[in-house]
KOLGU-4560 file (N, C-alpha, C; in nm, 3 decimals, padded with zeros to 5 digits):
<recs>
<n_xx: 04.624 n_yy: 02.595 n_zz: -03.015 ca_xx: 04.638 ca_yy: 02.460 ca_zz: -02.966 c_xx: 04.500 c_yy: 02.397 c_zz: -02.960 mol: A seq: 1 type: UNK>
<n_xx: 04.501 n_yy: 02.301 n_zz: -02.992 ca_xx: 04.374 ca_yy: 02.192 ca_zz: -03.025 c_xx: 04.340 c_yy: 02.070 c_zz: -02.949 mol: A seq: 2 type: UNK>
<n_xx: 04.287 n_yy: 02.095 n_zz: -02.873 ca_xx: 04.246 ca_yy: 01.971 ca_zz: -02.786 c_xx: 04.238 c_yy: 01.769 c_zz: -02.863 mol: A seq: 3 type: UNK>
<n_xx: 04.210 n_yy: 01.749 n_zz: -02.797 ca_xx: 04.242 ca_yy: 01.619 ca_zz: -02.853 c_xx: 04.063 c_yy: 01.577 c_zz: -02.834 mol: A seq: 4 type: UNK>
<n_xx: 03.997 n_yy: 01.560 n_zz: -02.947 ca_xx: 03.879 ca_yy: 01.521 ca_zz: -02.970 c_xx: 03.815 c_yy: 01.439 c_zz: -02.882 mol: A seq: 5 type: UNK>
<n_xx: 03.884 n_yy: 01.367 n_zz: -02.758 ca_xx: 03.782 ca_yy: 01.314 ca_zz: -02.675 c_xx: 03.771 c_yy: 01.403 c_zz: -02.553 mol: A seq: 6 type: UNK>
<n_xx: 03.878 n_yy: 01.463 n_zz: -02.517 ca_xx: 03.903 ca_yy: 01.545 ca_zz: -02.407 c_xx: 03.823 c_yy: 01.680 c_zz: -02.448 mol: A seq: 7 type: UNK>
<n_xx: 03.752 n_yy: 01.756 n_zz: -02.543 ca_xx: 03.671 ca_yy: 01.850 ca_zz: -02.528 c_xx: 03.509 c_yy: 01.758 c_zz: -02.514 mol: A seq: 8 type: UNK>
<n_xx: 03.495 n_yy: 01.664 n_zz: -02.610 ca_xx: 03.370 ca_yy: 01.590 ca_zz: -02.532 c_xx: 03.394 c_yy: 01.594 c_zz: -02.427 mol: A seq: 9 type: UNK>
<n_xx: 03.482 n_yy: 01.548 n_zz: -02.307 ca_xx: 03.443 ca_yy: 01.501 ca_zz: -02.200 c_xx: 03.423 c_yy: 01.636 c_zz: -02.123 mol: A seq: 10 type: UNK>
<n_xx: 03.487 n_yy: 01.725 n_zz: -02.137 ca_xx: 03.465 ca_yy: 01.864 ca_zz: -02.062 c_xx: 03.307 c_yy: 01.914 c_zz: -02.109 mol: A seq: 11 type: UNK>
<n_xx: 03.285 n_yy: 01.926 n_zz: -02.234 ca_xx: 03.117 ca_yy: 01.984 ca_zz: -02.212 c_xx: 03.070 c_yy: 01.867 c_zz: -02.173 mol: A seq: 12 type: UNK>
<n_xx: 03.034 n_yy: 01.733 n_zz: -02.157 ca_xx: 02.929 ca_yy: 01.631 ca_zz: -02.079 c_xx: 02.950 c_yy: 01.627 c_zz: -01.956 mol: A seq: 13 type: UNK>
<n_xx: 03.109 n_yy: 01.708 n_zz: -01.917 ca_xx: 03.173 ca_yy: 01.730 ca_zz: -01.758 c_xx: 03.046 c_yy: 01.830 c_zz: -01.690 mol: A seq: 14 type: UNK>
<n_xx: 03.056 n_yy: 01.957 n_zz: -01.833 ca_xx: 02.956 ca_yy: 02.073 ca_zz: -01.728 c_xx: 02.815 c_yy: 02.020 c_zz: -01.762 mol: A seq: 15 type: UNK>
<n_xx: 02.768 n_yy: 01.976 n_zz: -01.853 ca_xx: 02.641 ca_yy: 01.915 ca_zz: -01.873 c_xx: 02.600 c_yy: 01.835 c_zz: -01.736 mol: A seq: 16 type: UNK>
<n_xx: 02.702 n_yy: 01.742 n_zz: -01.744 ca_xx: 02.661 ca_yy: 01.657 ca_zz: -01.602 c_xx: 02.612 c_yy: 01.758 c_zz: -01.508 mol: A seq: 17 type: UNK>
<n_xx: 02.706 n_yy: 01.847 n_zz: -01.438 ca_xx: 02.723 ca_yy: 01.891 ca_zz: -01.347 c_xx: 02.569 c_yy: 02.015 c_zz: -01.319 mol: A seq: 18 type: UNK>
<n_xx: 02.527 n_yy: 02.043 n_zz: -01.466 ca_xx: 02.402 ca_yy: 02.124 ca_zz: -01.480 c_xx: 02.290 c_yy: 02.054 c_zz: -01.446 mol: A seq: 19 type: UNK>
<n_xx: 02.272 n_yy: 01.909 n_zz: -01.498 ca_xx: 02.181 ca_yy: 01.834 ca_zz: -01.484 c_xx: 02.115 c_yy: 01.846 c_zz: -01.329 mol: A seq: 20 type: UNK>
<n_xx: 02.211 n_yy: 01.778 n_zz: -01.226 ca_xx: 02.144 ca_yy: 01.747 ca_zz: -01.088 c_xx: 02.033 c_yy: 01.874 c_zz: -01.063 mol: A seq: 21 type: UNK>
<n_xx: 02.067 n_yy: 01.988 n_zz: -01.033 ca_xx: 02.028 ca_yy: 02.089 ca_zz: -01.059 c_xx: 01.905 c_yy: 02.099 c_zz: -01.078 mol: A seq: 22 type: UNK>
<n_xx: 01.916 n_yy: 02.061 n_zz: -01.196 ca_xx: 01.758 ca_yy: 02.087 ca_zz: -01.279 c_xx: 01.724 c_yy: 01.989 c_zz: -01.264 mol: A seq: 23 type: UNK>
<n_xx: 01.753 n_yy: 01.879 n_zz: -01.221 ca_xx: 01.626 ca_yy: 01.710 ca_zz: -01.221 c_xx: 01.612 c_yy: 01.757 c_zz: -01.037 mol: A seq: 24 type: UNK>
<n_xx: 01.653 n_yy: 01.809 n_zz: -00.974 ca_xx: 01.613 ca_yy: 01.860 ca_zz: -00.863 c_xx: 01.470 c_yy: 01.877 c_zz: -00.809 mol: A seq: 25 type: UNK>
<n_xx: 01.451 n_yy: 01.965 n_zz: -00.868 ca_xx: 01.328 ca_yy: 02.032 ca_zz: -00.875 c_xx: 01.260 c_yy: 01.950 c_zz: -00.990 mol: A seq: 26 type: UNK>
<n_xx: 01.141 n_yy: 01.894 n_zz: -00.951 ca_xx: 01.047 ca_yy: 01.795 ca_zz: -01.045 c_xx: 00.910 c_yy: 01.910 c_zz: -00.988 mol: A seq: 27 type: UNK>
<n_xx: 00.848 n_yy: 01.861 n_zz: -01.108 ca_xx: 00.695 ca_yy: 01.894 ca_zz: -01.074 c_xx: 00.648 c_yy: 01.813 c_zz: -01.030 mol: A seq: 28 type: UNK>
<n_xx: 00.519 n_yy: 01.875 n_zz: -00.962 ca_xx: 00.430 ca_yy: 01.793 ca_zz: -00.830 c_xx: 00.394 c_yy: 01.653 c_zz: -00.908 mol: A seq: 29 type: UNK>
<n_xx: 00.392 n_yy: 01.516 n_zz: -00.832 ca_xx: 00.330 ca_yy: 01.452 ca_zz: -00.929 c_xx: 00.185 c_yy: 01.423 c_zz: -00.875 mol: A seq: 30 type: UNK>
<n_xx: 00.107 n_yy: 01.336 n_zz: -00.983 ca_xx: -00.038 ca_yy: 01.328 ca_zz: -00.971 c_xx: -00.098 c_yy: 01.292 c_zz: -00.831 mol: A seq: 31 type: UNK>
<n_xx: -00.059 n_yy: 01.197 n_zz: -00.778 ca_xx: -00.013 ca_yy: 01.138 ca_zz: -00.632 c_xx: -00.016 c_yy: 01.255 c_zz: -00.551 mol: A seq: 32 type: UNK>
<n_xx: 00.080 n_yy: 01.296 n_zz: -00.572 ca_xx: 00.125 ca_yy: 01.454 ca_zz: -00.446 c_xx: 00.029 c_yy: 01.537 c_zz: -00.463 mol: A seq: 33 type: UNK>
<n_xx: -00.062 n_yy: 01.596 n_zz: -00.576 ca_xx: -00.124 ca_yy: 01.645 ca_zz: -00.609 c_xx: -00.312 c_yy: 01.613 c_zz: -00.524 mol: A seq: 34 type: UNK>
<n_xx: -00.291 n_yy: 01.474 n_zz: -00.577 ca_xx: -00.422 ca_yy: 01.438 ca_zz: -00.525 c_xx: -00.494 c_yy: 01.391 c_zz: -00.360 mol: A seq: 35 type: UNK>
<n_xx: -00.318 n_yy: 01.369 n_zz: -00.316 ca_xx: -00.334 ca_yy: 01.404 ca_zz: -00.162 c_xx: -00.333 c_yy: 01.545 c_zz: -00.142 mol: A seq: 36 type: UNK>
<n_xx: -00.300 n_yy: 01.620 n_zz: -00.150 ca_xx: -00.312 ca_yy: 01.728 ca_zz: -00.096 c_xx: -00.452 c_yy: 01.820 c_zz: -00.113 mol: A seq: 37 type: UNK>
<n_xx: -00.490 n_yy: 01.748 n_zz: -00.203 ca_xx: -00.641 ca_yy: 01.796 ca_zz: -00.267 c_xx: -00.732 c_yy: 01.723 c_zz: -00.139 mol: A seq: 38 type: UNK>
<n_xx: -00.695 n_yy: 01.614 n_zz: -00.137 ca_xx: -00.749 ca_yy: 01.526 ca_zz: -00.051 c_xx: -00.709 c_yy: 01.553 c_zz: 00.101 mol: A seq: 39 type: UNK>
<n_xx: -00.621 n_yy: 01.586 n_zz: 00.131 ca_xx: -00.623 ca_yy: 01.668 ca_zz: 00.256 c_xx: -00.717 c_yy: 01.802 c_zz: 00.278 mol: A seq: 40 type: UNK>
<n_xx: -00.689 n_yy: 01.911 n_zz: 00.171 ca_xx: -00.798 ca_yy: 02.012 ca_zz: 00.169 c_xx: -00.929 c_yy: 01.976 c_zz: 00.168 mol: A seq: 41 type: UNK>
<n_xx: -01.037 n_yy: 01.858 n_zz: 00.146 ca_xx: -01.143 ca_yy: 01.855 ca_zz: 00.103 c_xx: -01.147 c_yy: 01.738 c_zz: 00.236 mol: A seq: 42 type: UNK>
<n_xx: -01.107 n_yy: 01.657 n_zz: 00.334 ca_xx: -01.089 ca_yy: 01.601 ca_zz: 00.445 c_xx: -01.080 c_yy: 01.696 c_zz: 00.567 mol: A seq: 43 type: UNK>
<n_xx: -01.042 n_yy: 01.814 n_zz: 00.560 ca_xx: -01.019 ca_yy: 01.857 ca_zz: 00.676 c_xx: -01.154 c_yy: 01.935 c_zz: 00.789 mol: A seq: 44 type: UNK>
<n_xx: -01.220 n_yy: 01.962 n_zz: 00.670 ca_xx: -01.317 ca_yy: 01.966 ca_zz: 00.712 c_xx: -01.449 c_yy: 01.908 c_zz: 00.797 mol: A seq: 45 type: UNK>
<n_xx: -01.419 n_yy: 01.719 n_zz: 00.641 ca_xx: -01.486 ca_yy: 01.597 ca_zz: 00.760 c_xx: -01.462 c_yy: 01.564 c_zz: 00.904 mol: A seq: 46 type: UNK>
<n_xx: -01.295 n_yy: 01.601 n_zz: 00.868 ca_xx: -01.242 ca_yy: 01.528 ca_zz: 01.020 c_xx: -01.285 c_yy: 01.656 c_zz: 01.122 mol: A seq: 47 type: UNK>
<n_xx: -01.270 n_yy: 01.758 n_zz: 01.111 ca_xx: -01.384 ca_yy: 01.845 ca_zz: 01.230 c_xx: -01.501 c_yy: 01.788 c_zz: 01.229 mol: A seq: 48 type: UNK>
<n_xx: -01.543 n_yy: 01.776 n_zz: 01.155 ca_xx: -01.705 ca_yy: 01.752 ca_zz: 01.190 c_xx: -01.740 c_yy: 01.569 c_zz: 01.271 mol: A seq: 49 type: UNK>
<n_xx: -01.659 n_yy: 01.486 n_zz: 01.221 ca_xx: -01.634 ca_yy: 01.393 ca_zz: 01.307 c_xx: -01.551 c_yy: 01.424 c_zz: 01.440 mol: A seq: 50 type: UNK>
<n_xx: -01.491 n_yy: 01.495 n_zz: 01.438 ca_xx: -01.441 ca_yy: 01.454 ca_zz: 01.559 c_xx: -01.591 c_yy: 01.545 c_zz: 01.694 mol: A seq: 51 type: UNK>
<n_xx: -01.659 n_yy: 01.671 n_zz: 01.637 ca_xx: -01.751 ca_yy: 01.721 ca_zz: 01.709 c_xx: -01.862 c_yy: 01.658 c_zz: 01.704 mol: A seq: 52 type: UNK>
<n_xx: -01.830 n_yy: 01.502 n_zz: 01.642 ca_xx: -02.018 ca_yy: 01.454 ca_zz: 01.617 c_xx: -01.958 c_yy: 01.339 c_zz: 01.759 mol: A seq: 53 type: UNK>
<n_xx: -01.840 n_yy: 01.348 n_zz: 01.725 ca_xx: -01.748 ca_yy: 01.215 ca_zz: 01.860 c_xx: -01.806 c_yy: 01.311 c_zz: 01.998 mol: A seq: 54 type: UNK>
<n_xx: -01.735 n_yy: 01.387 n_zz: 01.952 ca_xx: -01.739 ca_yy: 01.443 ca_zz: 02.131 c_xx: -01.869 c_yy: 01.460 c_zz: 02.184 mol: A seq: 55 type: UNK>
<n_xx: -01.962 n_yy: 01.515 n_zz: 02.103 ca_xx: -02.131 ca_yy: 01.533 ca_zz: 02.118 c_xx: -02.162 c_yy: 01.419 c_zz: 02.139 mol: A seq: 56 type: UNK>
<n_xx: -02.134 n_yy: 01.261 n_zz: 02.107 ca_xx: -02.200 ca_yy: 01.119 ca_zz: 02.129 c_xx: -02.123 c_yy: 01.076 c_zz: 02.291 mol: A seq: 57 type: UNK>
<n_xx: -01.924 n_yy: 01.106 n_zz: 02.285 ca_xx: -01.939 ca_yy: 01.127 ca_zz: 02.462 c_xx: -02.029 c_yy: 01.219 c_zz: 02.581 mol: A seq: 58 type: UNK>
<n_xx: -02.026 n_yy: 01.326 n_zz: 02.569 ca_xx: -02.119 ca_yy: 01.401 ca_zz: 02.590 c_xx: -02.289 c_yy: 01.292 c_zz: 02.659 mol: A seq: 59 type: UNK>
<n_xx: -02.303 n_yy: 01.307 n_zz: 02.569 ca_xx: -02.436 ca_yy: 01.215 ca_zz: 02.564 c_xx: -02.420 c_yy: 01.109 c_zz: 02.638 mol: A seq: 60 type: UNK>
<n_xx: -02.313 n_yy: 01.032 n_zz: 02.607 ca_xx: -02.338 ca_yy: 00.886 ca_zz: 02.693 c_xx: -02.274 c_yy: 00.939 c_zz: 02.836 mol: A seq: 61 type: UNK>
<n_xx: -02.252 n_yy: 01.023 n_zz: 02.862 ca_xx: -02.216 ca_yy: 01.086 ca_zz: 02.985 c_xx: -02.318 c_yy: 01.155 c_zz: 03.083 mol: A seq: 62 type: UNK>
<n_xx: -02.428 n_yy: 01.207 n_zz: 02.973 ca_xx: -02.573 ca_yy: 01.225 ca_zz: 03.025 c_xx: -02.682 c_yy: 01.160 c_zz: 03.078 mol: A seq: 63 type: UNK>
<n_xx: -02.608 n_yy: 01.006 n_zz: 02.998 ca_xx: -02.724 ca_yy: 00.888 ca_zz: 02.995 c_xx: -02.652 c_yy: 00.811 c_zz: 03.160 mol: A seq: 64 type: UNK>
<n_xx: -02.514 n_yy: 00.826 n_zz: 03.155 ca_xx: -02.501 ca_yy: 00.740 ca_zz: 03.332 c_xx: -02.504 c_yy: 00.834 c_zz: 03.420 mol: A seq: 65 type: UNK>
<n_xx: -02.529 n_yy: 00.938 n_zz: 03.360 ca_xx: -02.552 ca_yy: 01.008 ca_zz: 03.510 c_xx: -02.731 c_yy: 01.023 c_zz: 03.534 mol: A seq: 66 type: UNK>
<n_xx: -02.772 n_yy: 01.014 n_zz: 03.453 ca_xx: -02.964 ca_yy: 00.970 ca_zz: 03.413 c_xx: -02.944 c_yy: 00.836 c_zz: 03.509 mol: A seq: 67 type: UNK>
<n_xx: -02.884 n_yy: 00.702 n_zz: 03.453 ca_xx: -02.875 ca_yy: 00.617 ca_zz: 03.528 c_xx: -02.838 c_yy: 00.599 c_zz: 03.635 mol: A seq: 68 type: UNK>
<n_xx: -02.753 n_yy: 00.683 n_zz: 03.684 ca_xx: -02.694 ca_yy: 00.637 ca_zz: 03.841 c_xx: -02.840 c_yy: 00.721 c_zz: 03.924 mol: A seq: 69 type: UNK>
<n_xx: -02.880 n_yy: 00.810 n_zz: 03.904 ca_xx: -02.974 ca_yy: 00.912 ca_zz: 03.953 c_xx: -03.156 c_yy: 00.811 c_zz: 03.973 mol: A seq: 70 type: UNK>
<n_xx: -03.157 n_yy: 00.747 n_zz: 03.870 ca_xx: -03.254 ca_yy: 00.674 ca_zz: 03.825 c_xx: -03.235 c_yy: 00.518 c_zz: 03.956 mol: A seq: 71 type: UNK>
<n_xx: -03.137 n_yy: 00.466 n_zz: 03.929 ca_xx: -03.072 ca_yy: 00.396 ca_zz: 04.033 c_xx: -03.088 c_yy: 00.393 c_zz: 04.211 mol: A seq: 72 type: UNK>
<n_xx: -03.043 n_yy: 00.540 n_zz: 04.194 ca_xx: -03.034 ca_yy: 00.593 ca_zz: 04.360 c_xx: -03.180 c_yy: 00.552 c_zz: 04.400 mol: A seq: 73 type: UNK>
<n_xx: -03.257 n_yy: 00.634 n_zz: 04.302 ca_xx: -03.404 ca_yy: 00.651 ca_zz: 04.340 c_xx: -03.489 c_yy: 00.554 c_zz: 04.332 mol: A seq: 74 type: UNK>
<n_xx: -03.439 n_yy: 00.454 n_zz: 04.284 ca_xx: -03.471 ca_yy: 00.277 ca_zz: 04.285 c_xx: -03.442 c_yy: 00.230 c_zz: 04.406 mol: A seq: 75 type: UNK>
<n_xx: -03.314 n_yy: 00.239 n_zz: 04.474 ca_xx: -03.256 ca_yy: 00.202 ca_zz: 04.563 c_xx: -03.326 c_yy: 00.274 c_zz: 04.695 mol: A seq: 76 type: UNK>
<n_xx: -03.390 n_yy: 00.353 n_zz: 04.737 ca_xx: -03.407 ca_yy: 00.423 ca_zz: 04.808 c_xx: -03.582 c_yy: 00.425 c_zz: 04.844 mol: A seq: 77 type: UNK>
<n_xx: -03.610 n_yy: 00.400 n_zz: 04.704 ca_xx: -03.757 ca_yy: 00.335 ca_zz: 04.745 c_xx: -03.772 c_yy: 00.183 c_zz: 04.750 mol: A seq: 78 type: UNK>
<n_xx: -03.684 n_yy: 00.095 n_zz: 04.724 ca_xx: -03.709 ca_yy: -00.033 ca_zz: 04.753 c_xx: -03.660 c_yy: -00.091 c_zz: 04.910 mol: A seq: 79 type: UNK>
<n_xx: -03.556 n_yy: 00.042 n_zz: 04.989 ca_xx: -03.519 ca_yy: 00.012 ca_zz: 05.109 c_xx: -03.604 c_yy: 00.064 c_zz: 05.232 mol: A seq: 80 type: UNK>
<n_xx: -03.623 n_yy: -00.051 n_zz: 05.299 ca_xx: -03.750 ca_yy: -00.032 ca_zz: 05.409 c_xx: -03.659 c_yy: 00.112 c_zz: 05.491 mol: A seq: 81 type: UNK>
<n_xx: -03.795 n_yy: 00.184 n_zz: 05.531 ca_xx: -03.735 ca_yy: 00.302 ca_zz: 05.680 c_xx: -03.765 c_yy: 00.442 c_zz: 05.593 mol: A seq: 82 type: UNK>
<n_xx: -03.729 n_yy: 00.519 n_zz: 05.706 ca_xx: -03.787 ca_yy: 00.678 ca_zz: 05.638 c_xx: -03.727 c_yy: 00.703 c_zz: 05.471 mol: A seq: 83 type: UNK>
<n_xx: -03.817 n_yy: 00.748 n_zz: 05.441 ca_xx: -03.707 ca_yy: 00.798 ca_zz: 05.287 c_xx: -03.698 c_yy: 00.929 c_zz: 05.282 mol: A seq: 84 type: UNK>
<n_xx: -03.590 n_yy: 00.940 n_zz: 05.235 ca_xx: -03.501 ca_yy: 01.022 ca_zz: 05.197 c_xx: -03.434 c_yy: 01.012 c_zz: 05.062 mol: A seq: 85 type: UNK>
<n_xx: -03.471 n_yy: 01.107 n_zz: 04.987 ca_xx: -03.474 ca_yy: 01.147 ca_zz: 04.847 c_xx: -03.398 c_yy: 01.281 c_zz: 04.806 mol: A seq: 86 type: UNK>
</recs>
């Protein structure tokens, strides 16, 4: 028995279809995906080192008001008449 010439086309483009999704699934990386991720590996490094050059500049300006409040006191304390106390 012999199929009827459109009905076996449509059964192999049936499993063809059905093979396709499959395989268009899975794509290779594209250039984009590729070049961020490159770009993440070769960033991760900067962003440590910025973020420890950040914290080292709080640090610092944390050194400098407590320099100032200290600097301050001792302004304040010699410009006020009576015993001093330092």
């Amino acid at each position: 028995m012999q199929a009827a010439p459109g009905t076996a086309l449509l059964s192999t483009a049936t499993r063809a279809s059905t093979a396709l999704p499959s395989t268009l699934s899975v794509r290779p990386p594209s250039v984009t995906g590729a070049l961020r991720a490159l770009e993440g590996l070769l960033m991760r490094g900067g962003q440590r080192t910025a973020r420890r050059n950040a914290w080292t500049a709080v640090l610092e300006d944390r050194r400098r008001a407590k320099d100032r409040r200290e600097a301050q006191h001792v302004l304040e304390a010699v410009a006020t008449p009576g015993p001093q106390a330092t």
